[in-house]
C-alpha positions in Angstrom: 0.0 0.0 0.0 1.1 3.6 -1.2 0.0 6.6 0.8 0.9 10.0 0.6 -0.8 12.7 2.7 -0.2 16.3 2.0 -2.3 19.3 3.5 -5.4 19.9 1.7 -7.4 22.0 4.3 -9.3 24.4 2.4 -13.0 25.8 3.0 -15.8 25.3 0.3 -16.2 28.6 -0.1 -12.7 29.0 -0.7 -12.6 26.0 -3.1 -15.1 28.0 -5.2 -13.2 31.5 -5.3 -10.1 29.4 -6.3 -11.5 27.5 -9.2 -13.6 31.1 -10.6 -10.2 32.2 -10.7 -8.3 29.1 -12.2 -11.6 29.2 -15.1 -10.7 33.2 -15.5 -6.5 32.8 -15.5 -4.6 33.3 -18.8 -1.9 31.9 -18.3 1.5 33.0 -19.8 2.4 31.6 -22.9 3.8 28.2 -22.7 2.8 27.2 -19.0 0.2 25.8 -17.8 -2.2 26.7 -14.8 -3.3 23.6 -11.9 -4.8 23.6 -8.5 -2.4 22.2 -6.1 -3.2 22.5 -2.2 -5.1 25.9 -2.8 -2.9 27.5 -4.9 -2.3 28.1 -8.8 0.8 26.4 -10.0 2.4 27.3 -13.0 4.7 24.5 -14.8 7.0 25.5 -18.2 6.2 23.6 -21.3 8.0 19.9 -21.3 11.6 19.2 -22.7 12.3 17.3 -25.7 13.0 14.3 -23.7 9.6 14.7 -21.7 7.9 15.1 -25.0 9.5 11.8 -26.5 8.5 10.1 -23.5 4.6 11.4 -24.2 5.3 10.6 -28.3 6.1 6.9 -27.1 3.8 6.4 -24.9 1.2 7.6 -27.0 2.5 5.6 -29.9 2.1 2.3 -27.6 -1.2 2.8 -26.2 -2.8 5.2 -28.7 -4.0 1.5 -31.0 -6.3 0.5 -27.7 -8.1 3.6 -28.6 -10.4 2.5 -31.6 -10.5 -1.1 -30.4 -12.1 0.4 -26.9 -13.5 3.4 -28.2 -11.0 5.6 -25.8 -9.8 8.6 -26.2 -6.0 9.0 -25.2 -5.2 13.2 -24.9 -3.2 15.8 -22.8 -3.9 19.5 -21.8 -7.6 19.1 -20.4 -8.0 19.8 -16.7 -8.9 16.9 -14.7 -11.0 17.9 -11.1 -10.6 16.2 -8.0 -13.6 16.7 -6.1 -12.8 15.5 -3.0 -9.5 18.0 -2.7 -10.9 20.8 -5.0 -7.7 20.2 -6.7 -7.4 20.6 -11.0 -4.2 18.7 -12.2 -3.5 18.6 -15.9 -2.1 15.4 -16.9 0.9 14.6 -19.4 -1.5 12.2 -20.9 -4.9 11.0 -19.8 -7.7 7.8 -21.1 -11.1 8.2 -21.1 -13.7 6.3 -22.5 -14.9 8.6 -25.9 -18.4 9.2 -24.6 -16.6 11.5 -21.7 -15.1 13.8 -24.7 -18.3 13.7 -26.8 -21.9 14.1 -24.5 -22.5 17.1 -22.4 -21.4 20.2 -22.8 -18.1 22.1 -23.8 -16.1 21.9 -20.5 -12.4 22.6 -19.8 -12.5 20.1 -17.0 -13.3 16.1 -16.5 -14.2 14.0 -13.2 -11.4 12.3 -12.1 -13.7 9.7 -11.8 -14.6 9.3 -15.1 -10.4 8.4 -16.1 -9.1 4.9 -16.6 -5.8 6.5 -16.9 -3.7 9.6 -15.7 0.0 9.3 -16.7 2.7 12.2 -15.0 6.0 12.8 -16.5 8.6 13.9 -14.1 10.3 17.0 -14.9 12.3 19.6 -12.6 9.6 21.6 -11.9 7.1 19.0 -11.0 8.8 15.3 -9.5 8.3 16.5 -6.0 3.9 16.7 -6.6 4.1 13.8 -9.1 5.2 11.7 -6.7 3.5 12.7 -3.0 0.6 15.5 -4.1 -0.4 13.8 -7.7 -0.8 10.0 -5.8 -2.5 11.1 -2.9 -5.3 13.2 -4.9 -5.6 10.4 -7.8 -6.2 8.0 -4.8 -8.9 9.7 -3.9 -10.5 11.1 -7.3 -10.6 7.1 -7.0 -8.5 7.4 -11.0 -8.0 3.4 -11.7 -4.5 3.5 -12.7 -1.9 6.3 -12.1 1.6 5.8 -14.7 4.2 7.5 -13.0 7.4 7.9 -15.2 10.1 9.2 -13.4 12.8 10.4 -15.0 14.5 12.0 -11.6 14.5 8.8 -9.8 18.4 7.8 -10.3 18.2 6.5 -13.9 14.4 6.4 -14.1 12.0 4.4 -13.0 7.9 3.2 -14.2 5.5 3.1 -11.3 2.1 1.8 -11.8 -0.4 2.6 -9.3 -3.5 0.6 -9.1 -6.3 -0.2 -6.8 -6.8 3.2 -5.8 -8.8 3.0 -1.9 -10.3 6.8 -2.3 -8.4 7.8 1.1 -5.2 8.4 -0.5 -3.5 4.9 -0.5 -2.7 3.3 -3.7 -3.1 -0.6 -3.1 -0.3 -2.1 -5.4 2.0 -1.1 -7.2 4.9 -2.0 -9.2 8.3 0.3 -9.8 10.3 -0.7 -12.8 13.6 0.4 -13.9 14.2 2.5 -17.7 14.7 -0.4 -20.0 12.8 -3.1 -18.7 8.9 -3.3 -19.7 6.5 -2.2 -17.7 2.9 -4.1 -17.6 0.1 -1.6 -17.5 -3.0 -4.1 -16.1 -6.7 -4.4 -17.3 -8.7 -2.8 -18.9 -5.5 -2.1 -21.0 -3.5 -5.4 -20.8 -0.6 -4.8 -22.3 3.9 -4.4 -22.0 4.7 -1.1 -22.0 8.3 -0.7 -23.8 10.2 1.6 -21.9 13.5 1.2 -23.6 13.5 4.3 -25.7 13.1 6.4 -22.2 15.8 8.5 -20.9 16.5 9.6 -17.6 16.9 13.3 -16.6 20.7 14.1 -16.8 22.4 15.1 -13.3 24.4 18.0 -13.0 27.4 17.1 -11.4 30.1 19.4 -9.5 
């Protein structure tokens, strides 16, 4: 069992000034705005390495999509009720009728993902791996894909069994290089041989 447990005491009323401002914030060009413990975080856009992470990722999964009738995509805000949190995913799965009945929204339940995948960067590793797990726990989102690229020469966790009070029930951390077995509904090897650690600077 996983557990992480930041602070997330906020008031309701609070909760709702914060998100009428995340709705109303432009943010600068090439970051993007989330709701992390009450405040609005900015991250820079991804490296080149983070992005050919995403591509490969993408590339492996994205063929599940018209089989399942899934939708694999990136930069839609995903709410957490239970925290008031909005996190933006690297790359998020959701069954199609999510994207394509109700209205025009730039947020999804957390509820409704079968997958929220984080790629570390040196801006973000810290909340990937402590405030991202303990609010996907308990948004109750089936499967959390942690790739880490600041974790000595990078490492793929993958979360499962989420308990909706912050605790993970299994999962299974597995080195750059080796594949990585994302369970059902997806079923499949991940190849993680093409992904490359974030480079140390040394003194």
């Amino acid at each position: 069992m996983v557990a992480a447990e930041p602070d997330t005491g906020i008031s309701q009323a609070d909760r709702s000034r914060l998100w009428k401002t995340w709705e109303d914030f432009d943010a600068p060009p090439g970051f993007r705005a989330e709701i992390i413990e009450g405040d609005i975080i900015l991250s820079p856009s991804p490296t080149s390495k983070h992005s050919l992470i995403f591509a490969d990722l993408n590339r492996q999964i994205g063929p599940l999509g018209s089989e399942q009738d899934w939708y694999f995509t990136a930069e839609i805000g995903v709410r957490v009720e239970h925290t008031g949190e909005v996190f933006i995913p690297d790359l998020v799965a959701v069954p199609a009728v999510v994207l394509t009945e109700g209205e025009e929204t730039s947020v999804i339940d957390s509820q409704d993902l079968l997958l929220a995948v984080e790629i570390t960067s040196d801006s973000t590793y810290k909340r990937d791996r402590k405030t991202k797990l303990w609010s996907y726990s308990y948004g109750l989102v089936p499967i959390y894909l942690l790739v880490d690229r600041h974790d000595r020469n990078g490492t793929v966790t993958v979360y499962s069994k989420p308990d909706g009070k912050g605790n993970y029930l299994h999962h299974d951390p597995v080195a750059f290089g080796k594949p990585v077995q994302l369970p059902e509904p997806f079923g499949i090897d991940i190849d993680t041989s093409r992904f490359q650690a974030k480079k140390q600077n040394r003194s």
